[in-house]
C-alpha positions as MATLAB code, in Angstrom:
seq = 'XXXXXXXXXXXXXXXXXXXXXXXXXXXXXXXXXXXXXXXXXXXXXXXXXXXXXXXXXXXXXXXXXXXXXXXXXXXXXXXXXXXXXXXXXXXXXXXXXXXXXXXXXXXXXXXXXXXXXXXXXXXXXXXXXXXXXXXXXXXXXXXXXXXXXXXXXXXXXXXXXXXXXXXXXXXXXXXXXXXXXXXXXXXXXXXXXXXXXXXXXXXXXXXXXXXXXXXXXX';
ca = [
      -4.914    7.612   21.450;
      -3.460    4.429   19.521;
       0.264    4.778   18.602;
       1.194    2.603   15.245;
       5.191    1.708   15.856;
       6.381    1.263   12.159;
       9.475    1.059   10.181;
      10.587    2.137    6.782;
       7.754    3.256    4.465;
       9.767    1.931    1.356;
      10.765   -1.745    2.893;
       8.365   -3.042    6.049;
       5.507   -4.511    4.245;
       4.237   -5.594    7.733;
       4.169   -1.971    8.486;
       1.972   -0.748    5.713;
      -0.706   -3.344    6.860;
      -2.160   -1.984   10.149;
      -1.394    1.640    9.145;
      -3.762    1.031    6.110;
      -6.166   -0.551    8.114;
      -6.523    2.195   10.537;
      -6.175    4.933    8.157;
      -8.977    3.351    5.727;
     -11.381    3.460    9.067;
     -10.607    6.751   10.118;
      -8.780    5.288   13.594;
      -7.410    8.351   15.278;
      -3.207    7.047   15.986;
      -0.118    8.358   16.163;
       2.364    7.335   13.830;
       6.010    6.608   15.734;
       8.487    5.641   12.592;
      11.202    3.917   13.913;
      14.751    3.772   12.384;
      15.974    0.428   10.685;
      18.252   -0.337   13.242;
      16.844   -4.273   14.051;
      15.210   -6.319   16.492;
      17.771   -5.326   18.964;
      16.622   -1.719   18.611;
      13.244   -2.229   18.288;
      13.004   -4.348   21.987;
      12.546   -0.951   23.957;
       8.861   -1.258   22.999;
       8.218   -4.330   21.544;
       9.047   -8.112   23.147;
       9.915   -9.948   20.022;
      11.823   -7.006   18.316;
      10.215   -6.631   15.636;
       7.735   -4.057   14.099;
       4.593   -3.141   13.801;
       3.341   -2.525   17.196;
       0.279   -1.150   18.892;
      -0.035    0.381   21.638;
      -3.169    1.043   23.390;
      -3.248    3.494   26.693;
       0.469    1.280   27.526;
      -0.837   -2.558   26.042;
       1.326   -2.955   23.327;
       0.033   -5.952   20.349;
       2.658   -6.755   17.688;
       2.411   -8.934   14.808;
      -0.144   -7.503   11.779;
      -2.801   -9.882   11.890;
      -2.944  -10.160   15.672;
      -3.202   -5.907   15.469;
      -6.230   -6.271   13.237;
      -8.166   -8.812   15.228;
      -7.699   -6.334   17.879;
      -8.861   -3.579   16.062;
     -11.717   -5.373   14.519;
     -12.556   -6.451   17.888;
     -13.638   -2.570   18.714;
     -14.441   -2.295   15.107;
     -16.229   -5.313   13.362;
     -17.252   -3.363    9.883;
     -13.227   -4.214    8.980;
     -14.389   -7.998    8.404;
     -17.513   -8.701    5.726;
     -20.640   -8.748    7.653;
     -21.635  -11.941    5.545;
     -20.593  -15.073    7.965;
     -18.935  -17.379    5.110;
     -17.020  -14.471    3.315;
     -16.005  -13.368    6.876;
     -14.733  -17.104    7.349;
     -13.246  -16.994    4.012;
     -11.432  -13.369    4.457;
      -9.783  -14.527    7.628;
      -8.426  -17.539    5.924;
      -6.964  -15.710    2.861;
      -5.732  -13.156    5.862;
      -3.694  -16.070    7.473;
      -2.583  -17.547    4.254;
      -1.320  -14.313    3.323;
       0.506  -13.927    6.766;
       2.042  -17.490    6.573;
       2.833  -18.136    3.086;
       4.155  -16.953   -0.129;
       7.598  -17.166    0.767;
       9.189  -17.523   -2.433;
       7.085  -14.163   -3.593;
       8.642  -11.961   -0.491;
      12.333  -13.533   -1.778;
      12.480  -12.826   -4.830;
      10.299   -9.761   -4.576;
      10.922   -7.601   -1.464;
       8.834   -4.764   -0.753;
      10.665   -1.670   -2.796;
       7.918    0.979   -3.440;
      10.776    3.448   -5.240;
      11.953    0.369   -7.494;
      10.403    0.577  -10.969;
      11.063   -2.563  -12.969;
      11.384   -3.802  -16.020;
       9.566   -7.385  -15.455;
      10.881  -10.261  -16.850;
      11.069  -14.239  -16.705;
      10.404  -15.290  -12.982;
      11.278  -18.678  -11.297;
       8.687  -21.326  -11.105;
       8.231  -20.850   -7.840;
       6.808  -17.281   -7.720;
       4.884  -17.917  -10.759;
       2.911  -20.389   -9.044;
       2.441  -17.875   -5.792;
       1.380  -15.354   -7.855;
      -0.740  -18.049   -9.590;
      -1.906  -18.346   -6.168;
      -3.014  -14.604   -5.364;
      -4.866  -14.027   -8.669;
      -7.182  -17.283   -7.526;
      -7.511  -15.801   -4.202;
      -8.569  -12.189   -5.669;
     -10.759  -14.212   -8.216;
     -12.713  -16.262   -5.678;
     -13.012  -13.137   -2.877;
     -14.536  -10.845   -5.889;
     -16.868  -13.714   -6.729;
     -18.028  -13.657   -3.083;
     -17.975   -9.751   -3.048;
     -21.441   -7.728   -2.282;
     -20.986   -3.999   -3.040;
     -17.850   -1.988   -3.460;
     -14.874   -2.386   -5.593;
     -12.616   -4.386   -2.705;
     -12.182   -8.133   -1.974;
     -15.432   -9.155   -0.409;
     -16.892   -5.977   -1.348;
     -16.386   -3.558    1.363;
     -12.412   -2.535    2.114;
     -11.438   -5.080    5.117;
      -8.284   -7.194    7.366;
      -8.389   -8.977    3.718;
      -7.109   -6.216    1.819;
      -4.745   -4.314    4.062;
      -3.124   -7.788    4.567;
      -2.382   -7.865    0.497;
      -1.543   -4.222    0.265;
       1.823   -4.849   -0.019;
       1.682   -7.901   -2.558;
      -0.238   -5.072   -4.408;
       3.004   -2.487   -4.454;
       5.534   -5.667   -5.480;
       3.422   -6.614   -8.756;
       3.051   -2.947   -9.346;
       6.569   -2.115   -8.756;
       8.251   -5.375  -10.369;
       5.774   -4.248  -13.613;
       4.236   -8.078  -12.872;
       1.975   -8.564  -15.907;
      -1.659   -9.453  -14.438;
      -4.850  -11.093  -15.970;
      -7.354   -8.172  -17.043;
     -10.125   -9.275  -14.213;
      -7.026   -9.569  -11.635;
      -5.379   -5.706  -12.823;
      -8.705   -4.055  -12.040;
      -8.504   -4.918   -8.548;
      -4.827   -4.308   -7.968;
      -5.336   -0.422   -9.730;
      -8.102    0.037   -7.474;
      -6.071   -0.251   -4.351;
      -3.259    1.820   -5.940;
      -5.629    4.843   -6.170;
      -6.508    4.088   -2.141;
      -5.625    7.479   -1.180;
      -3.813    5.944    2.031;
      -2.162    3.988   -0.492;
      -1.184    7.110   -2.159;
       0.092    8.366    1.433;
       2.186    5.765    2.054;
       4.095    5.604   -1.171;
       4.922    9.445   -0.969;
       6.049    8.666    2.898;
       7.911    5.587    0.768;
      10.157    8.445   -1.815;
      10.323   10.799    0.524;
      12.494    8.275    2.291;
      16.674    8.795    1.978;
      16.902    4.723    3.391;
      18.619    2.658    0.676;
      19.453   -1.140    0.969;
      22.313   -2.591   -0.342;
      20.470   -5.202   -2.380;
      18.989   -2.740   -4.091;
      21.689   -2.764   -6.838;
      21.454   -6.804   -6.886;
      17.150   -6.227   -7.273;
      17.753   -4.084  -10.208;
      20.134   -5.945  -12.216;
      18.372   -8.880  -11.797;
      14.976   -6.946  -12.806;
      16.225   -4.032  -14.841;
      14.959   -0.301  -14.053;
      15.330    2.392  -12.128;
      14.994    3.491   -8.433;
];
């Protein structure tokens, strides 16, 4: 059996990707939640220190995106069967993994924060700019079923977490752009993971520094 190496349910957005993944395709795993205790910490079963990680009958993977090729490798229904929406969900994948910096900054992953919203920097305005064009275009491309592309793939367990920060920072959305974002918050793994996320006791100290700056409770 797989075993998914993952950290805090509330903060490790990389986390949340693989575990969606595999829990959307019914992948049989054990779940191994390690403390936040840092790459130091995390080196007893992963090289780089740093979580998630997959392990496989003792062949461990890290890094989210390389975890899904794996999977998809055993499983190809996780990528659109159509070859250019396939080509297209892998690059939205990677430009997910890569980018959006000024997003994850501003906006860490805080599934128990409940904001206010407000006025946001230039800079996250245009990623976010970003990620409603990239749900746009990926619906537009969709065959059946209510995900990007269609069918639930890599594509949208790698923006599962952008989908909990405009949720939880109360991010106002287009109309066409909401409909997809409240469909993966009633994803019952999505569902699963945020009670895993309260149930957590875990609290950062930026959380106080998050709320001021966004109003809200916790």
């Amino acid at each position: 059996m797989y075993q998914l190496h993952i950290g805090s349910k509330n903060y490790s957005s990389w986390s949340l990707r693989p575990w969606i993944l595999m829990k959307h395709f019914n992948i049989e795993f054990l779940e191994k939640n390690a403390p936040l205790d840092g790459e130091q910490a995390y080196r007893e079963y992963v090289e780089n220190g740093l979580l998630p990680c997959l392990y496989d009958d003792g062949f461990n993977v890290w890094d989210s995106l390389a975890i899904a090729e794996y999977l998809a490798e055993k499983h190809p229904e996780m990528w659109p069967k159509n070859p250019k929406a396939r080509a297209r969900a892998r690059c939205i994948a990677a430009e997910m993994h890569s980018g959006f910096a000024n997003l994850r900054c501003v906006m860490p992953m805080n599934i128990k924060l409940r904001a206010q919203g407000g006025d946001l920097v230039l800079s996250v305005k245009r990623d976010i700019e970003r990620i409603c064009s990239i749900w746009r275009e990926a619906r537009q491309l969709a065959e059946i079923g209510p995900y990007l592309f269609g069918a639930f793939s890599v594509a949208d367990a790698m923006y599962a977490p952008v989908v909990w920060r405009l949720h939880c920072y109360n991010v106002a959305l287009p109309d066409d752009v909401a409909i997809y974002r409240d469909v993966m918050l009633k994803h019952p793994a999505m569902k699963e993971w945020e009670q895993g996320a309260l149930a957590e006791k875990l609290v950062l100290p930026q959380e106080d520094m998050l709320l001021e700056a966004f109003g809200g409770r916790r």
